[in-house]
C-alpha positions in Angstrom: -26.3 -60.3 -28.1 -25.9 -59.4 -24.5 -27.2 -61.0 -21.4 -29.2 -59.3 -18.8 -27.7 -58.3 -15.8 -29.8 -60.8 -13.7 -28.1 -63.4 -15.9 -24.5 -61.7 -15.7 -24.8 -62.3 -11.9 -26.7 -65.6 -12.0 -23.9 -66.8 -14.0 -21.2 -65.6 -11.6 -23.2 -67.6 -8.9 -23.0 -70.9 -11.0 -19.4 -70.6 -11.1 -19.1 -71.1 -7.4 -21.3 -74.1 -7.8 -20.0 -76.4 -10.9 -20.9 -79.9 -11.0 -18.0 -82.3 -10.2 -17.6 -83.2 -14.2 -17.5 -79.1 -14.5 -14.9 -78.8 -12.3 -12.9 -81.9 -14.0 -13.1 -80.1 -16.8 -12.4 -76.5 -15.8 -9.0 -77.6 -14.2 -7.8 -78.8 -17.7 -9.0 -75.7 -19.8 -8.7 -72.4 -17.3 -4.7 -73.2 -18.6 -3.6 -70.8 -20.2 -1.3 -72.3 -22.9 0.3 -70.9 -26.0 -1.0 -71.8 -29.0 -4.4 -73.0 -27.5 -8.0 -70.7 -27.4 -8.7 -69.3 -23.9 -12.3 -70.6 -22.4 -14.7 -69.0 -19.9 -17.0 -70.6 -17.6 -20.5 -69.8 -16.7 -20.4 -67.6 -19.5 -24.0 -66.2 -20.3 -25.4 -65.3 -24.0 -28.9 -64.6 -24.8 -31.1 -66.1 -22.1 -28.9 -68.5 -22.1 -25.4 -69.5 -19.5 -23.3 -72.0 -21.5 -21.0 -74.3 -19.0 -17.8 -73.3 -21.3 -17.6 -70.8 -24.1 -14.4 -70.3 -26.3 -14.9 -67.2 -28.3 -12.1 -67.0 -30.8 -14.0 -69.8 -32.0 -17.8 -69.4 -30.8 -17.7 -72.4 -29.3 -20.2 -73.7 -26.5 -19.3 -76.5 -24.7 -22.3 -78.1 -22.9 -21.7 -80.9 -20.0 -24.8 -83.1 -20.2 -25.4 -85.0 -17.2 -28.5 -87.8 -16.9 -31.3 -85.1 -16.7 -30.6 -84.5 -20.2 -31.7 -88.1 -21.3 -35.2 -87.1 -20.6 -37.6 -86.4 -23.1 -38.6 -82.8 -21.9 -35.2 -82.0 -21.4 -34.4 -83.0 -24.7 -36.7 -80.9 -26.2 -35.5 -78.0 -24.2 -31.8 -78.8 -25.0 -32.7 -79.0 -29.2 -33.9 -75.5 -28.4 -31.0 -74.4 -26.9 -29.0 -75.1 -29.7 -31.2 -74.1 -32.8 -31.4 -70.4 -30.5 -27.2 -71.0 -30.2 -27.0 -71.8 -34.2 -29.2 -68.9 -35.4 -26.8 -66.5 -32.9 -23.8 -68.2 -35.1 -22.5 -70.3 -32.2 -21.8 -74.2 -32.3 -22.5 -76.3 -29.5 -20.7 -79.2 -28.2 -22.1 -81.5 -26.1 -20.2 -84.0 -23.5 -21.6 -86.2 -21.0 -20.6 -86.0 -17.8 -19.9 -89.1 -17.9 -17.8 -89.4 -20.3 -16.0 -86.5 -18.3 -15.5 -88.2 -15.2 -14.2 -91.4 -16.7 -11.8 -89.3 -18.7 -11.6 -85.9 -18.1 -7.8 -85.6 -19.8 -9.5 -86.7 -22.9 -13.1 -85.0 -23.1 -10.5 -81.8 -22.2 -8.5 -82.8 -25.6 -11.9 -83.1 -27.1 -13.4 -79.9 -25.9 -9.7 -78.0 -27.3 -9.5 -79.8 -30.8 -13.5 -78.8 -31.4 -12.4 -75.0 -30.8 -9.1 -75.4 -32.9 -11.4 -76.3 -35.5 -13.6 -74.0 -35.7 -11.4 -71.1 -34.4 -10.5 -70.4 -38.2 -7.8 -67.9 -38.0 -7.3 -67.4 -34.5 -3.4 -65.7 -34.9 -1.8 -67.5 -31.4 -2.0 -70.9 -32.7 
């Protein structure tokens, strides 16, 4: 299921611009660490750009900040994910405030959800 090309470089644009709970979050998992599933950023599928995507483990990792409370957004979010779902992806969602007030542990969060799911990734 790939992207367009607009959304290749729309995507590459967003990376420059992450929101500060993004960032937070991005500093803990760009590490590469033995063992543990490498993430990517900005990462687009379908007409979609997930904030982080594990793929050993088809995991997207969404950081919902206070828009997302909102009952249109909502809607559009519970779209998102049934579109994500039917592709065979899970989503995992984390607000970004639960980031900034503990970005070490929504990190831990974000890494146990893909060891999970990433089956039998072989560098664990």
């Amino acid at each position: 299921m790939r992207a367009s090309s607009h959304k290749h470089r729309f995507a590459k644009a967003l990376r420059s611009a992450l929101s500060p709970p993004e960032v937070r979050i991005w500093v803990r998992l760009r590490e590469r660490i033995p063992g543990r599933p490498i993430f990517r950023r900005q990462h687009p599928i379908g007409p979609y750009i997930a904030d982080f995507y594990c793929p050993v483990a088809r995991l997207v990792v969404e950081i919902d900040g206070e828009q997302h409370r909102l009952p249109d957004q909502a809607a559009r979010d519970a779209a998102r994910d049934r579109y994500m779902a039917a592709a065979g992806y899970r989503v995992f969602r984390i607000s970004g405030a639960d980031v900034m007030a503990d970005p070490d542990g929504a990190a831990e969060g974000i890494v146990a959800q893909a060891l999970a799911f990433s089956g039998n990734f072989r560098g664990l």
